[in-house]
C-alpha positions as CSV (number, residue, x, y, z in Angstrom):
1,X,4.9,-23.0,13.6
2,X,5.1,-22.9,17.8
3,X,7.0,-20.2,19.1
4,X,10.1,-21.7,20.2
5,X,10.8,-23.6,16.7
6,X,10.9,-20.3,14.8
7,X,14.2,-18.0,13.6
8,X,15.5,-15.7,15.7
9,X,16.5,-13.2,12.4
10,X,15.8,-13.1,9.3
11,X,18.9,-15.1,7.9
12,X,18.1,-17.4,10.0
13,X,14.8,-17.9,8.3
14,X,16.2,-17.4,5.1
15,X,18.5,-20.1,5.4
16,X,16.0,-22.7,7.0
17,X,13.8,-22.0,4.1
18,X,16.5,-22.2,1.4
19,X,17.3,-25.4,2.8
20,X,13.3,-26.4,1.8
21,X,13.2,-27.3,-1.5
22,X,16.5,-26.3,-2.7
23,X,15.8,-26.7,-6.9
24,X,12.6,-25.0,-6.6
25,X,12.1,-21.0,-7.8
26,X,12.1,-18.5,-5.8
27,X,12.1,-15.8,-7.3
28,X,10.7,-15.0,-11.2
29,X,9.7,-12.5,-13.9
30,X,6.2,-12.6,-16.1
31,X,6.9,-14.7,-18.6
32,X,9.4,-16.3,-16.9
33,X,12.0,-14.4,-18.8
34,X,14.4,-14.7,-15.4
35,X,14.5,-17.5,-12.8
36,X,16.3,-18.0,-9.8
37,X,16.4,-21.1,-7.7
38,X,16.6,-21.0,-3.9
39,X,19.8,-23.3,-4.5
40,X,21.5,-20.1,-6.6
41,X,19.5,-17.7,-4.4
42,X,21.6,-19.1,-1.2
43,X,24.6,-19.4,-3.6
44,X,24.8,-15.7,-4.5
45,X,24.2,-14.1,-1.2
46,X,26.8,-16.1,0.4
47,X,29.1,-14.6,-2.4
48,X,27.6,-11.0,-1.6
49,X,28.0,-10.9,1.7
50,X,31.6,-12.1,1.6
51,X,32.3,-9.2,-0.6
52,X,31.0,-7.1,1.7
53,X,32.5,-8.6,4.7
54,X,35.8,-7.8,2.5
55,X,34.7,-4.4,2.3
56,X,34.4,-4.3,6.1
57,X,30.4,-3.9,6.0
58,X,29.4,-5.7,9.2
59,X,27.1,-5.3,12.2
60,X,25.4,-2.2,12.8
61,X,26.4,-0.7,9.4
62,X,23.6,0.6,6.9
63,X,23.8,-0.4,3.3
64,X,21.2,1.5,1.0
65,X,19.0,0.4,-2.2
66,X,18.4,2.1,-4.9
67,X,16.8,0.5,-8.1
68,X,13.5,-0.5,-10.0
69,X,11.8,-3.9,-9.1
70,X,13.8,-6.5,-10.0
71,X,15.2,-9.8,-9.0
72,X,18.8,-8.9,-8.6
73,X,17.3,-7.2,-5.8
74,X,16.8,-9.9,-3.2
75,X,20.6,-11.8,-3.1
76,X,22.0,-8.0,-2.3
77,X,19.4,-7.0,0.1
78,X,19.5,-10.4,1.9
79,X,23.3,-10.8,1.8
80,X,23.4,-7.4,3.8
81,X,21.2,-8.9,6.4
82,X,23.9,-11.7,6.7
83,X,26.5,-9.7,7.6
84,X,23.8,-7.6,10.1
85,X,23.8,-4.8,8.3
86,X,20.7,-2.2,7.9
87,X,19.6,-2.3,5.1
88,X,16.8,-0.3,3.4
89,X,15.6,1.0,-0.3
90,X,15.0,4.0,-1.2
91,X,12.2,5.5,-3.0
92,X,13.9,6.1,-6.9
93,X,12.0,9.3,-7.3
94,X,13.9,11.1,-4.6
95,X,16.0,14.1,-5.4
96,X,19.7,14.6,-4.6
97,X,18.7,16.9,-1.7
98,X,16.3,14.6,-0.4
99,X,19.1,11.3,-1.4
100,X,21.3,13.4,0.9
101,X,19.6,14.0,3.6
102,X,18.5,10.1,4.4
103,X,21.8,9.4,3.6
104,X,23.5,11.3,5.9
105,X,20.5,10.6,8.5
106,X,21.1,6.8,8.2
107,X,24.8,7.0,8.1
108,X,25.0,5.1,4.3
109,X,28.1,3.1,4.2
110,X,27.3,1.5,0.7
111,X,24.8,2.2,-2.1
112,X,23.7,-0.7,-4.4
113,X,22.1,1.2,-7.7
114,X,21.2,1.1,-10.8
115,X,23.7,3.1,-13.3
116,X,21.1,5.7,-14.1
117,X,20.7,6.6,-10.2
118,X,24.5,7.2,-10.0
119,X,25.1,10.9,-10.7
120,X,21.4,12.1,-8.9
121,X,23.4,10.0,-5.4
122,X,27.1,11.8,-6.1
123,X,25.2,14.9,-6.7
124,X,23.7,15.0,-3.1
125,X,27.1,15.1,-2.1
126,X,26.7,13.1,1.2
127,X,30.5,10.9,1.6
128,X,29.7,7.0,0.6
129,X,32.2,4.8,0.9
130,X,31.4,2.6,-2.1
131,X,28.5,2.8,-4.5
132,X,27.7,-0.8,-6.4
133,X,26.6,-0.7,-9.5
134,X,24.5,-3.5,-10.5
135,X,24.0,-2.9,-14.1
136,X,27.2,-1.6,-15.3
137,X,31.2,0.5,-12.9
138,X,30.7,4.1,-14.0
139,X,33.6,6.4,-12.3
140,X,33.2,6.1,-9.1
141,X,31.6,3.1,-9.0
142,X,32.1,-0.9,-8.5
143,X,30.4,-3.3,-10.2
144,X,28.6,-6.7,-8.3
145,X,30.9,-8.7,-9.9
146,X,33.8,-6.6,-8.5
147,X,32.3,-6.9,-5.4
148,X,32.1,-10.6,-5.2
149,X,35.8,-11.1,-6.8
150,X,36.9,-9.1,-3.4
151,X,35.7,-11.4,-1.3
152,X,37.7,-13.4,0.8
153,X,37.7,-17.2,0.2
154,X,37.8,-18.1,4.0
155,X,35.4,-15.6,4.8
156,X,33.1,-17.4,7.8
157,X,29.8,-17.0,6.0
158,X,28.2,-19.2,8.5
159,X,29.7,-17.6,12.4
160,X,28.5,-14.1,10.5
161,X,25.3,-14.7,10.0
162,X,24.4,-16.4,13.5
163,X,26.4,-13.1,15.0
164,X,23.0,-11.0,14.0
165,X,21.2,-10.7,17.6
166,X,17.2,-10.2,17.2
167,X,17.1,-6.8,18.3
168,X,20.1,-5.6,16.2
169,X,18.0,-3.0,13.3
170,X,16.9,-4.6,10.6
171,X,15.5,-2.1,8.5
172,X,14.8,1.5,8.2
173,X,11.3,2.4,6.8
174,X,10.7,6.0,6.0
175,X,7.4,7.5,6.6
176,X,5.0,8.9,4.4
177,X,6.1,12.4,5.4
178,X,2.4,13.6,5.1
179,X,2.9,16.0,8.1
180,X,6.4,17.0,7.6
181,X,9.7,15.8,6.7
182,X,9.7,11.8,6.5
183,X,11.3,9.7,9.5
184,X,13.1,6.8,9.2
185,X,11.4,4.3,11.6
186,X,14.0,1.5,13.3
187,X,12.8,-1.9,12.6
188,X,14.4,-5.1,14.0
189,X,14.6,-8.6,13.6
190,X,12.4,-9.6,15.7
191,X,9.4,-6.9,14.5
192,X,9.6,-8.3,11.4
193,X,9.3,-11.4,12.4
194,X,6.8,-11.1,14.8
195,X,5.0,-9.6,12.0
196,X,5.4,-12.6,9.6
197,X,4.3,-14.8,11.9
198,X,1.6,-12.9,13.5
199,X,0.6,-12.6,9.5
200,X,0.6,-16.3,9.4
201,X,-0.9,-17.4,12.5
202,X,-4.0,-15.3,11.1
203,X,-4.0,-16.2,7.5
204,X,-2.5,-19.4,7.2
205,X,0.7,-19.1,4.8
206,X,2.1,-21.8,3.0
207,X,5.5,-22.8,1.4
208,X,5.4,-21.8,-2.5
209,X,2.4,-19.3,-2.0
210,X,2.6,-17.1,-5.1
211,X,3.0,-12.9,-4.5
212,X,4.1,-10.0,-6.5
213,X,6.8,-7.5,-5.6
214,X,5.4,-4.3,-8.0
215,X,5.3,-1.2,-5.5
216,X,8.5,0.2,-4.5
217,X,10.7,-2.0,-2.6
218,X,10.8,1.4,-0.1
219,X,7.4,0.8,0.7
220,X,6.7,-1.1,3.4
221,X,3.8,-3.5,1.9
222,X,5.8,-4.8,-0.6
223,X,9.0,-4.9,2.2
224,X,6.5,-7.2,4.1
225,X,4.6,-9.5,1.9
226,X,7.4,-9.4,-1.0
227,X,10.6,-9.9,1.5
228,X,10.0,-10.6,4.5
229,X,7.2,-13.5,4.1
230,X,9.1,-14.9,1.3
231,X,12.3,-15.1,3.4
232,X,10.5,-16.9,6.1
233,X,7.7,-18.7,4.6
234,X,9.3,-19.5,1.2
235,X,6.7,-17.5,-0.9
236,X,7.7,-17.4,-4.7
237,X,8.0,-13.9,-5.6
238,X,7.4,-12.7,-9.4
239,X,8.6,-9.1,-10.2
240,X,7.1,-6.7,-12.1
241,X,9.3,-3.7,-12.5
242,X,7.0,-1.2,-13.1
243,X,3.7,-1.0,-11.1
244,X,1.5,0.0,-14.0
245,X,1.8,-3.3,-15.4
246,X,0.7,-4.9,-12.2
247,X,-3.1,-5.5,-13.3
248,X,-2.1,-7.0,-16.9
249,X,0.8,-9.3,-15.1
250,X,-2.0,-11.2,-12.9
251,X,-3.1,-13.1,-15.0
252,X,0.3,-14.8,-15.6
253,X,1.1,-14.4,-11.4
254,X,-2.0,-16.2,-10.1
255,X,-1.2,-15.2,-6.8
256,X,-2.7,-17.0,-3.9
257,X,-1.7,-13.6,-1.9
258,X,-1.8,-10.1,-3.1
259,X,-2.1,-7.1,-1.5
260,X,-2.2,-3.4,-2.7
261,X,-3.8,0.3,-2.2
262,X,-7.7,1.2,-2.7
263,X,-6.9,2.4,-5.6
264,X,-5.8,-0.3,-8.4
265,X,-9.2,-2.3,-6.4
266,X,-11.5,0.7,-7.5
267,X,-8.9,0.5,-11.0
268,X,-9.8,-3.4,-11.1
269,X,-13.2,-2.9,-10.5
270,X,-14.0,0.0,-13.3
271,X,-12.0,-2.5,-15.6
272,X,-14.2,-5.0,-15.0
273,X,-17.5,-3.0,-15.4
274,X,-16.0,-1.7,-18.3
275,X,-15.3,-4.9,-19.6
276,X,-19.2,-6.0,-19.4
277,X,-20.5,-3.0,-20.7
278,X,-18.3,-3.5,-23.9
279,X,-20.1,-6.7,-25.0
280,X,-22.9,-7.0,-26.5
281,X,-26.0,-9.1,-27.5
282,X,-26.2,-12.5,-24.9
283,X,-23.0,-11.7,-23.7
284,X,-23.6,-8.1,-22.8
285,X,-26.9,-9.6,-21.0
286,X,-25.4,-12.4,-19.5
287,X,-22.6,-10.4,-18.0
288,X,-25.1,-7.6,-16.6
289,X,-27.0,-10.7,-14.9
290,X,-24.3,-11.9,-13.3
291,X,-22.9,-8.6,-11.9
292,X,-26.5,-7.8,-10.6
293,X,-26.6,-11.2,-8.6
294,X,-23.0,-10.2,-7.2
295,X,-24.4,-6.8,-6.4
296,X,-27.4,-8.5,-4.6
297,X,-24.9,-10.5,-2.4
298,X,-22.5,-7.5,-1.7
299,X,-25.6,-5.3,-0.4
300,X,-26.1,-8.2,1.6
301,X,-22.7,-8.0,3.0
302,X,-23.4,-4.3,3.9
303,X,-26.2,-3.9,5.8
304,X,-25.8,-7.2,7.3
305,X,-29.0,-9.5,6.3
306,X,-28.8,-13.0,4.0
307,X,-29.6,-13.4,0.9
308,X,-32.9,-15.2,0.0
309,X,-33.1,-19.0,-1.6
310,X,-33.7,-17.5,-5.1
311,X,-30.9,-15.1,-4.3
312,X,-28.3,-17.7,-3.8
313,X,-29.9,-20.0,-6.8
314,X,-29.0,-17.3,-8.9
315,X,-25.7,-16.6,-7.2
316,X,-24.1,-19.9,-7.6
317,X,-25.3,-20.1,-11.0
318,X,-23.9,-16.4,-12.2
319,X,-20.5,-17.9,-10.6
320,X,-20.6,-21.4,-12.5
321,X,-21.6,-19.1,-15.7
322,X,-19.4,-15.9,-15.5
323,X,-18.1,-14.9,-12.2
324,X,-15.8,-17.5,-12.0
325,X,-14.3,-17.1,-15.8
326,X,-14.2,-13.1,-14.5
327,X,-11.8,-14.2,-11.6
328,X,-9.5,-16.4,-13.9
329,X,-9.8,-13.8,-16.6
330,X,-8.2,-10.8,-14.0
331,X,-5.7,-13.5,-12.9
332,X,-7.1,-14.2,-9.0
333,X,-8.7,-17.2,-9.6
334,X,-6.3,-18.7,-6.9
335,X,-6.3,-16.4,-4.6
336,X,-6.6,-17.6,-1.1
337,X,-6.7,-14.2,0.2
338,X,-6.4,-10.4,-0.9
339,X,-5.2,-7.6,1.4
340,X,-6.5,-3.7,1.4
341,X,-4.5,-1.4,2.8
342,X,-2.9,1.5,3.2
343,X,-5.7,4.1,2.3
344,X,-9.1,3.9,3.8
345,X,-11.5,1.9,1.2
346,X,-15.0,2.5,0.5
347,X,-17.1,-0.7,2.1
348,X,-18.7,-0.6,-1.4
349,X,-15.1,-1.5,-3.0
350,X,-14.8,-4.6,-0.8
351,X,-18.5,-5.8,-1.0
352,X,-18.0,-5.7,-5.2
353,X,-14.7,-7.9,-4.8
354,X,-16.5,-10.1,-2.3
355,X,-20.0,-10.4,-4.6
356,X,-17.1,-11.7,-7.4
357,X,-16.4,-14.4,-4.9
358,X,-12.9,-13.1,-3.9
359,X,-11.4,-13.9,-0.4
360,X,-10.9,-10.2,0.5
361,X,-9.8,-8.6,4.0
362,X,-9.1,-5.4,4.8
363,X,-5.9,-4.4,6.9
364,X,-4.2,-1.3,9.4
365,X,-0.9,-0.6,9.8
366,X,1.9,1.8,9.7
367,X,5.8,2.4,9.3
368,X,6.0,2.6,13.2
369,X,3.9,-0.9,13.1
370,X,6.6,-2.7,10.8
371,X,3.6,-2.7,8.3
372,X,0.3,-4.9,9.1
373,X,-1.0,-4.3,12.8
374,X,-4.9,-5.6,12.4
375,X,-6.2,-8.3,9.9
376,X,-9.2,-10.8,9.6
377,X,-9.0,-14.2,7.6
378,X,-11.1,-13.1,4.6
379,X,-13.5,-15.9,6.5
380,X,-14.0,-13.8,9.7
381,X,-13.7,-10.3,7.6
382,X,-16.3,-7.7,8.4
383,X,-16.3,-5.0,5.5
384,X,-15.7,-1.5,6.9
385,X,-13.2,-3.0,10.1
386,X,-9.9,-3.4,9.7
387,X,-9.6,-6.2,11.2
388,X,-8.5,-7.7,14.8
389,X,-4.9,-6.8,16.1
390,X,-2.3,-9.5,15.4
391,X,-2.0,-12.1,18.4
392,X,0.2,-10.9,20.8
393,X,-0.1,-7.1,20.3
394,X,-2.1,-5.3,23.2
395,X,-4.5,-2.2,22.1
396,X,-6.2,0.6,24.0
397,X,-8.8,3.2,22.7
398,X,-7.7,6.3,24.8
399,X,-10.1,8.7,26.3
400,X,-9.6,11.1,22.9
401,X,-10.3,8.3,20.7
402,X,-7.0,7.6,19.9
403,X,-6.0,4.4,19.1
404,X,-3.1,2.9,20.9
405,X,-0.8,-0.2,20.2
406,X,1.9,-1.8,22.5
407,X,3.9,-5.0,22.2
408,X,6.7,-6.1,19.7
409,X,5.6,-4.7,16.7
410,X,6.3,-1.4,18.2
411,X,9.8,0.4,16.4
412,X,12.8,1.0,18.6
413,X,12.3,4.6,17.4
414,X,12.9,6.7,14.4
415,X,16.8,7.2,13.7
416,X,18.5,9.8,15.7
417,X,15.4,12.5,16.1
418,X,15.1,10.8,20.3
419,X,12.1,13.9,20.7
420,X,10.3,12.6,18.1
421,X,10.5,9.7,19.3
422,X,9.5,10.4,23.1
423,X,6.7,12.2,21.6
424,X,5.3,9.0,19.7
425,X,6.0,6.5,22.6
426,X,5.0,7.0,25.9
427,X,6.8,5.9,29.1
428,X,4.5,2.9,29.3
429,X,5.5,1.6,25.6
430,X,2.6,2.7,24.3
431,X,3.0,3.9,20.4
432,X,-0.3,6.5,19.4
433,X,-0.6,6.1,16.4
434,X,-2.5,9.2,15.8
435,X,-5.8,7.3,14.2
436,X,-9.0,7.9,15.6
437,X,-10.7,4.6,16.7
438,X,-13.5,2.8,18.0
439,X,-13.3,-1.5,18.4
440,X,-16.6,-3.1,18.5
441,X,-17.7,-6.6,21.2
442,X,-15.7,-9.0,19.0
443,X,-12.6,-7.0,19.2
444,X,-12.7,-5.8,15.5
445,X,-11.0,-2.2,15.2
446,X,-12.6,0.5,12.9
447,X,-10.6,3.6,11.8
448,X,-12.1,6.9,11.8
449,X,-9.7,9.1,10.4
450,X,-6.2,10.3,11.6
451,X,-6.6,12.6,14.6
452,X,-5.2,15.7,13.3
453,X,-7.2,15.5,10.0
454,X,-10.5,15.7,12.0
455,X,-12.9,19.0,10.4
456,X,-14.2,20.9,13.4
457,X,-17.1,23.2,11.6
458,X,-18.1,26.2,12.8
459,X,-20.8,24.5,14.8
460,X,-18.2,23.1,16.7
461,X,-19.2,19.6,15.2
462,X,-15.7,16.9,14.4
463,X,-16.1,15.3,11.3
464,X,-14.4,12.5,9.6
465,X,-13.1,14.2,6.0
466,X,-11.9,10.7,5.4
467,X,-15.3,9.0,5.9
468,X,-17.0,11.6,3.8
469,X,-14.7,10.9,1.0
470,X,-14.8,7.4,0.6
471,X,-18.6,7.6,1.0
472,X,-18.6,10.0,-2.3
473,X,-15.6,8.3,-4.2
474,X,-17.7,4.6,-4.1
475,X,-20.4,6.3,-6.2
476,X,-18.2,7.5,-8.5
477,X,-15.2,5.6,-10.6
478,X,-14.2,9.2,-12.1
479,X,-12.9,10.5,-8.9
480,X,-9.4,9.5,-8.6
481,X,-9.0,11.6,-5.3
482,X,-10.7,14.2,-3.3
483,X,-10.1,17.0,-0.3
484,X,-12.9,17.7,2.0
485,X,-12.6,21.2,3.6
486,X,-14.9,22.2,6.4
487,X,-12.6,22.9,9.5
488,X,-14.4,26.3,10.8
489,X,-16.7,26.5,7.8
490,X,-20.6,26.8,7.7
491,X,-21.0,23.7,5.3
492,X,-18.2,20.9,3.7
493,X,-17.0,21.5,0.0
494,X,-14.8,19.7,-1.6
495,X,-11.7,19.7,-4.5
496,X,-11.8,16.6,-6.5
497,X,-9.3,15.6,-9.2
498,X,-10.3,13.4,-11.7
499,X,-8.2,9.6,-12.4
500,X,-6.3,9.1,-14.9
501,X,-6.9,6.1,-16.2
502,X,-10.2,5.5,-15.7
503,X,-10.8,9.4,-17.0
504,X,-8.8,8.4,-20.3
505,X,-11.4,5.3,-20.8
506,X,-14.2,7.6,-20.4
507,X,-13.3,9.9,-22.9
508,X,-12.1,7.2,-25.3
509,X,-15.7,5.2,-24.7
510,X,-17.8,8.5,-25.4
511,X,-15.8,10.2,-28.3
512,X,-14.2,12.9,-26.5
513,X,-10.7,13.7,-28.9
514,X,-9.2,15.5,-25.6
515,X,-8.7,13.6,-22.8
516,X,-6.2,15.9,-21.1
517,X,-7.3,16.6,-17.3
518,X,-8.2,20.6,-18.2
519,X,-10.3,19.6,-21.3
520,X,-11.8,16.9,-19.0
521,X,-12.5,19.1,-15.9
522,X,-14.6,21.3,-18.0
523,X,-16.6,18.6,-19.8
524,X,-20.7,18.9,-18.7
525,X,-20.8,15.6,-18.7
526,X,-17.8,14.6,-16.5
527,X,-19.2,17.3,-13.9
528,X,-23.1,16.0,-14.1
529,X,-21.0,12.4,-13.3
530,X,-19.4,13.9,-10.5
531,X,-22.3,16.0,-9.7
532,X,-24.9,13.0,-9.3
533,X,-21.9,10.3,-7.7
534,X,-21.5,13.4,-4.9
535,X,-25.2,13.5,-4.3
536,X,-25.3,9.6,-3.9
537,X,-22.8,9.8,-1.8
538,X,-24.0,12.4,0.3
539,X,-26.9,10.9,0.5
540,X,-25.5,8.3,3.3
541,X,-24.2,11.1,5.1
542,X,-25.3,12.9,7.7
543,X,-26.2,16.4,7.5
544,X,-22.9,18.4,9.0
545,X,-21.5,15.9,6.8
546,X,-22.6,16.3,3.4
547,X,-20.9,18.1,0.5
548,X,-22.4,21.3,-0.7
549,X,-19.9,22.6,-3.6
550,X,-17.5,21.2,-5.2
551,X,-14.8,22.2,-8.0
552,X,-13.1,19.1,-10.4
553,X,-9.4,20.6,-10.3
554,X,-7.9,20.6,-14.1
555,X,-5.1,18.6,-12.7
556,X,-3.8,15.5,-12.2
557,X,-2.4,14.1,-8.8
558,X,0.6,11.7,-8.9
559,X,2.6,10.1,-6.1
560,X,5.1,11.9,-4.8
561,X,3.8,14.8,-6.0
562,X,2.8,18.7,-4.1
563,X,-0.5,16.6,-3.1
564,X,0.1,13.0,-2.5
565,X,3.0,11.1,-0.6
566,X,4.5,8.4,-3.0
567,X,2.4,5.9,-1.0
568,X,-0.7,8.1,-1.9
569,X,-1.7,9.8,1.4
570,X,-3.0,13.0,1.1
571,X,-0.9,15.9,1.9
572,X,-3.9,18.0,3.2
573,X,-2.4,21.1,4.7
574,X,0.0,21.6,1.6
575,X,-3.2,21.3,-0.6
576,X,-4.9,23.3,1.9
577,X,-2.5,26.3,0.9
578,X,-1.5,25.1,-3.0
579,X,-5.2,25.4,-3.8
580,X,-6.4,28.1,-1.1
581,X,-7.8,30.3,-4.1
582,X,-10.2,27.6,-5.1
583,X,-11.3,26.8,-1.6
584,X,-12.4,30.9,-1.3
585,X,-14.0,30.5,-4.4
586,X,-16.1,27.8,-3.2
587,X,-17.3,29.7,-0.2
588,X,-18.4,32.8,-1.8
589,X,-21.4,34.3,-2.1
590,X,-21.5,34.1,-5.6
591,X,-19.4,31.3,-7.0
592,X,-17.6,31.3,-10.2
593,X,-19.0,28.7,-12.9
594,X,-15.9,26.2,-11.8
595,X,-17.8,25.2,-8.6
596,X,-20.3,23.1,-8.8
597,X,-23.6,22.0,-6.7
598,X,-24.3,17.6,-6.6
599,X,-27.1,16.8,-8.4
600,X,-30.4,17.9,-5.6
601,X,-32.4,14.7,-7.4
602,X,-29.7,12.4,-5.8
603,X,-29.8,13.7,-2.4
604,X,-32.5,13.0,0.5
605,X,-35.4,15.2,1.2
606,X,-34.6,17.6,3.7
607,X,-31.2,18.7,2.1
């Protein structure tokens, strides 16, 4: 779409694309249990918004979000954008303290929620002025339909929404909080939309594209590719309301877009191994095959050569065969293209998606970004880069390596902490970002590691803990997250937790009756796994950069948790101190039997 045709604000472009194909669906649920057309989409924000209007909710006020994926959802949130409100979700694990303290940051006017939120928000004690109940009017409370009944019936639904000026605030998105409290970043109308359309210029959208809205609407992927593109491009959204379901709902989405973390790929992928290896006979063979011609491909993909004739005889023949009954099976068999983000992945990960046959890119971003800042077309990708920065954006590598972004993806700043602020965006506009960069000849940008994160070893040496990591974690599926330590140290160790999921599979597979992550960590086998996938691993390391010990924590990590942000970053220094007694153990002299060495018949000569 040229420049000058496209919407100014988001209702803008939510009522251009209502206007599409009003009978079509907009928005679903697997199965199909719950529809909505944009025709009643359009219907029931107009009713919304004039109950808030009633309310006196208008311009420059912040309404809040507080409830599980779900299509009820979408007419509140984009109803609050009609009358140019801020509007934002909030992450439903959050605790009274925490619901008070972004409520009070953000000024909260109103609080849509689901009933069982309603006591955790009054407990915080912050003064709202009304909380909606969408599902129920416990004390206190209003329900929607309550809310709509208020509404005025000469309420000038169409002078409020063209009152919203592009650079009112859109959204607030709260950072991950990985180095301190969590900030909430100022988004506007046209960031977001710069963003869309920088997305689609790129990628090449289209009306009725299918996504998935499954991680928390708080999190600003899913605010991006689940809102924000499906207001302005018309994407049809299905919602899965619980993001462990989101591998088993594919098949019935068939999205032609999907994006999501590293790790449900590396989940995907040790599903799909698994699968294979389950068969037997022909089919156990025939599967094999066809995985090793993909694997052929994919290592041609990473060091950069082409496959021979024979090669690509056999490829296009294990796709005819299998790989393509593999990509309808998992439900991506329309894909047009597939998004990595948020966490580094290992090049291995993408180069076993891409041997499948799927169109797979990898992208960069943060809060501060409005989301997506660099992307390739899956046809231009180059596994390990993140991609090239969206048209219009201007980027500088500084002389500390940090990587630097100006133009109108930038945030206006984060909500009333100005110092912060001034401290992430200089006096020439430029945001640092605080990631460590280097873009090659064709403009492609390749992330290091974040800047503070760097291990400086008592050689004085900086090393990437992140590149270590995702060097190790490609060699082995078991690893569901890892800490390199090394800052001032003679040698790198690590603490590695074991995954779930794909530790509850192993244990089920090989007859083990306790698959608890204390009866796992102590298991010879799990640590010889571990042992030889952190030798193979280090063995495309550098020296200062292998690992030399390692301990497999009798724990498991969640989101949100002491360890992880709920978008799963690693909170380093609070593991750093949480687990300091395991980290001595690993440097001393004479380790206890928890700390292991990899497996010396992995690693290369000259350890």
């Amino acid at each position: 779409m040229p420049a000058a045709d496209r919407p100014a604000t988001l209702p803008d472009a939510f009522q251009r694309t209502a206007r599409v194909a009003p009978d079509a669906v907009a928005l679903r649920t697997v199965g199909d249990t719950q529809t909505m057309t944009w025709r009643d989409y359009a219907a029931r924000v107009r009713q919304v918004a004039a109950g808030l209007g009633a309310l006196g909710v208008g311009r420059g006020d912040t309404v809040s979000l507080m409830m599980a994926n779900r299509i009820e959802f979408y007419p509140l949130e984009v109803a609050a954008q009609h009358v140019g409100a801020t509007s934002f979700s909030v992450y439903n694990t959050s605790t009274a303290e925490r619901l008070a303290q972004v409520f009070a940051n953000t000024t909260t006017r109103l609080v849509f929620c689901e009933h069982r939120y309603v006591e955790r928000i009054k407990a915080g004690g912050t003064p709202i002025d009304v909380i909606v109940c969408i599902d129920g009017s416990p004390d206190g409370t209003i329900s929607v339909d309550e809310l709509i009944a208020g509404g005025s019936a000469d309420f000038d639904f169409e002078a409020t929404w063209r009152a919203v000026r592009p650079d009112d605030v859109a959204t607030l998105i709260h950072t991950s909080g990985t180095t301190g409290e969590p900030k909430a970043v100022e988004a506007t109308h046209t960031s977001l939309l710069f963003e869309v359309f920088g997305l689609d210029e790129v990628l090449g959208l289209r009306y009725g594209d299918r996504i998935t809205s499954f991680l928390p609407t708080a999190h600003t992927v899913d605010r991006v590719t689940a809102l924000y593109l499906h207001e302005a491009i018309g994407a049809l959204v299905t919602v899965v309301p619980d993001s462990a379901d989101i591998i088993t709902a594919l098949p019935d989405v068939r999205p032609t877009v999907w994006g999501g973390m590293p790790l449900l790929r590396e989940k995907l992928r040790a599903g799909i191994e698994a699968d294979v290896a389950a068969r037997t006979g022909v089919k156990r063979a025939l599967g094999d095959w066809a995985l090793g011609a993909a694997n052929t491909r994919a290592h041609a993909l990473l060091d950069g050569s082409r496959p021979g004739v024979g090669d690509r005889v056999q490829y296009a023949l294990a796709d005819k065969l299998v790989l393509g009954k593999i990509r309808a099976a998992i439900g991506l068999d329309r894909a047009k293209w597939l998004i990595s983000g948020d966490a580094p992945i290992p090049r291995e990960t993408l180069a076993f998606f891409v041997g499948l046959g799927l169109p797979m890119t990898e992208v960069w971003g943060m809060s501060e970004l409005c989301g997506i800042a660099t992307v390739n077309h899956p046809r231009d990708a180059v596994l390990g880069s993140v991609g090239r920065p969206l048209p219009g954006l201007q980027t500088e590598v500084a002389a500390d390596g940090e990587f630097l972004v100006r133009g109108p993806l930038v945030m206006r700043g984060y909500r009333n902490v100005p110092g912060r602020t001034a401290e992430a965006i200089d006096a020439d506009g430029w945001l640092h970002t605080g990631d460590i960069a280097t873009v090659d000849d064709d403009g492609n940008v390749w992330i290091i590691d974040r800047k503070e994160e760097l291990i400086t070893n008592a050689a004085g040496k900086k090393i990437s803990p992140c590149s270590i990591e995702k060097a190790i974690k490609a060699e082995c599926n078991l690893i569901g997250a890892m800490t390199t330590v090394g800052d001032a140290r003679p040698f790198n160790t690590a603490l590695i937790v074991l995954d779930a999921e794909t530790a509850g599979a192993y244990a089920a597979r090989n007859g083990l009756a306790d698959a608890s992550a204390q009866a796992l960590a102590a298991d010879v086998q799990v640590i010889a796994r571990i042992a030889t996938g952190v030798g193979r691993g280090n063995a495309k390391l550098s020296r200062a950069e292998r690992v030399e010990r390692f301990t497999v924590l009798p724990v498991f990590w969640e989101p949100g948790g002491d360890e992880m942000t709920l978008t799963m970053k690693l909170k380093r220094k609070r593991i750093a101190q949480k687990y300091a007694v395991d980290i001595a153990d690993l440097y001393s002299a004479e380790p206890p039997s928890t700390v292991h060495e990899p497996n010396p018949a992995t690693l290369p000569v000259g350890r």
